[in-house]
C-alpha positions as CSV (number, residue, x, y, z in Angstrom):
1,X,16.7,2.0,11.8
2,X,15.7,0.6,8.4
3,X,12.8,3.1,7.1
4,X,11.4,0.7,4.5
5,X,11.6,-2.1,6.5
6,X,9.5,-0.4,9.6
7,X,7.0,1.2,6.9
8,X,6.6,-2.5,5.4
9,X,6.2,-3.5,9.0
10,X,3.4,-0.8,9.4
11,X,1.8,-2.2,6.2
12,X,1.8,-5.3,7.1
13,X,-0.1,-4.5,10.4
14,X,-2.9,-2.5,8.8
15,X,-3.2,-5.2,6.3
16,X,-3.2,-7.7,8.8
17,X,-6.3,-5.8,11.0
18,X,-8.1,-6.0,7.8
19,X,-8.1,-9.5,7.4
20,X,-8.7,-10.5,10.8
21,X,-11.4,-8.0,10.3
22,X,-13.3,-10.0,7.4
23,X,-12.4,-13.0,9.6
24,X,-14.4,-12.2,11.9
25,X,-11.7,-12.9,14.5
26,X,-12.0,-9.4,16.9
27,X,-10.1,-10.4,19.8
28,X,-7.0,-11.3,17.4
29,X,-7.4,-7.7,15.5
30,X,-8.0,-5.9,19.3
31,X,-4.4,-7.5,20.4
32,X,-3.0,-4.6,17.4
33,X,-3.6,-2.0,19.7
34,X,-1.6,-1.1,22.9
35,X,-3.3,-2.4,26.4
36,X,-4.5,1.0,26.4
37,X,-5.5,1.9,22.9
38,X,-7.9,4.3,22.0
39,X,-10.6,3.4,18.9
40,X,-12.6,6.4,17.7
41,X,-15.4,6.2,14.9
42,X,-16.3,9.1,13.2
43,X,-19.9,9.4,11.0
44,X,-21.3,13.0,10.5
45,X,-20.9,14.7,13.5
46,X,-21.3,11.6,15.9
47,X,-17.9,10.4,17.4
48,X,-18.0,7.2,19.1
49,X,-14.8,6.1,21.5
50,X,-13.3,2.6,23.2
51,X,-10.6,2.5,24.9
52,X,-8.4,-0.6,25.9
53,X,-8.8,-3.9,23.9
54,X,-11.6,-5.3,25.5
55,X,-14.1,-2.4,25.0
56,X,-12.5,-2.4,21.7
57,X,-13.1,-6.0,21.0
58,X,-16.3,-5.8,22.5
59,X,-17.1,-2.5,19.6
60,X,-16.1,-4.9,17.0
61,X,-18.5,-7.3,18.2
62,X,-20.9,-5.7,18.3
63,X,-21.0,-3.6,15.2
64,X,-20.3,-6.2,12.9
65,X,-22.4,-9.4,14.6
66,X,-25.2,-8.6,11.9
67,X,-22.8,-8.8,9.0
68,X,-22.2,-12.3,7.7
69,X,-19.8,-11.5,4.6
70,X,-17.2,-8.5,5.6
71,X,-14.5,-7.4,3.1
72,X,-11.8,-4.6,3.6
73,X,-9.3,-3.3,1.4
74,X,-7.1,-1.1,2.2
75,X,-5.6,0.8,-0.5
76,X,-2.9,3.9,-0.4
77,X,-1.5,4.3,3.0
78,X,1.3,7.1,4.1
79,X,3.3,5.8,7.2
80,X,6.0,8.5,8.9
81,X,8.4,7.2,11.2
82,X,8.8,9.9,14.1
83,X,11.4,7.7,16.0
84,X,12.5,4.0,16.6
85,X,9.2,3.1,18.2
86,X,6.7,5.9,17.4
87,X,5.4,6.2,14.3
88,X,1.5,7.9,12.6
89,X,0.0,7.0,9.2
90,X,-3.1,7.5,6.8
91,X,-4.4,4.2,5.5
92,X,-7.9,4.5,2.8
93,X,-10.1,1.3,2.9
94,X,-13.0,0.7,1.0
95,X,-15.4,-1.7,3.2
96,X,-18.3,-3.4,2.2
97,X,-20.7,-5.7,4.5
98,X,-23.6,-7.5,4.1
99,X,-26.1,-8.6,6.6
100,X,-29.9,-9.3,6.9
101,X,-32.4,-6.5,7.6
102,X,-35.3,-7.5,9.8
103,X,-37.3,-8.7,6.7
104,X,-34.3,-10.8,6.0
105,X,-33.5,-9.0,3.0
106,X,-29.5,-9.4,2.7
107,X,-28.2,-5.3,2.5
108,X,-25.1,-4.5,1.3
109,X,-23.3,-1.5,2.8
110,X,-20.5,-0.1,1.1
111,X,-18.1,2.6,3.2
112,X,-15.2,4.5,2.3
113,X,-13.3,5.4,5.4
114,X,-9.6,7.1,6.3
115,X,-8.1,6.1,9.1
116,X,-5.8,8.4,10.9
117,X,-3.2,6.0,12.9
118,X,-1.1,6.7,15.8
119,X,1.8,3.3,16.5
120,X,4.3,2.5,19.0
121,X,6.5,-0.6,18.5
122,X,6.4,-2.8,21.6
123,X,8.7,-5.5,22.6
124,X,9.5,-5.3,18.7
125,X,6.3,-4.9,17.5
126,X,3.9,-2.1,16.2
127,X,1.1,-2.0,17.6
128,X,-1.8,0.8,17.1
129,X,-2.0,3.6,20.1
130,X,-4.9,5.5,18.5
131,X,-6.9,4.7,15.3
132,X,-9.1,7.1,14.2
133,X,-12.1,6.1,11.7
134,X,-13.1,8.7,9.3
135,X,-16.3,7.3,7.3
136,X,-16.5,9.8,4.5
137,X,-18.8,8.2,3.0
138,X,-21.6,5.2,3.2
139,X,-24.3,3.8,1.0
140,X,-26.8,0.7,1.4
141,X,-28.8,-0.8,-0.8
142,X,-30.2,-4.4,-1.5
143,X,-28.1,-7.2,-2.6
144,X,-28.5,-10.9,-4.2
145,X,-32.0,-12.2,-5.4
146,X,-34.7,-9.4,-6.0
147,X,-33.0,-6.5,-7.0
């Protein structure tokens, strides 16, 4: 097993999520998780789960439908390879979405999150078993013309 190769690999998926993501194409990004994956958002003390792609896809959806402009960007991430095809990491992103408020007033949100990962490689493949969303942080305020 090539270590840097499979921790590229890894990056390359995380990045990937992220940019499908800001595409707004969820049932692409809910195919990087297992059949059975497990998608847990954490804010505060409220903990929100899905599990399997389509009551993932269906999360993504739905939390993200009132945002037209979505960017993500990840930034450090730590991958450690337990075995040939089981691996965890930490990734930091820094998201930001904007969307209308019901006075159409465009609202930027800005988020700083950890994810805490959880990957099996699958026919050759890593894909995500468990991804944990930390939000550590989230702020909104108005964006564009008025401010």
């Amino acid at each position: 097993m090539n270590m840097y190769a499979e921790k590229l690999n890894l990056q390359e998926l995380v990045d990937s999520y992220a940019i499908l993501s800001d595409a707004k194409k969820w049932h692409e990004q809910a195919q990087f998780f297992v059949e059975n994956g497990i998608l847990e958002s954490h804010l505060n003390e409220v903990v929100h789960t899905y599990k399997g792609r389509e009551a993932i896809e269906k999360c993504f959806r739905h939390f993200m439908h009132g945002f037209h402009t979505l960017f993500h960007q990840n930034g450090q991430a730590v991958f450690h390879l337990m075995d040939a095809t089981h691996a965890t990491g930490m990734v930091y992103a820094v998201t930001v979405c904007v969307g209308n408020n019901e006075q159409g007033i465009d609202i930027l949100t800005t988020s700083g999150i950890v994810y805490q990962d959880q990957y099996e490689k699958v026919d050759e493949k890593w894909l995500i078993v468990k991804r944990q969303a930390n939000i550590m942080w989230s702020k909104s305020e108005t964006y564009g013309e008025g401010e």
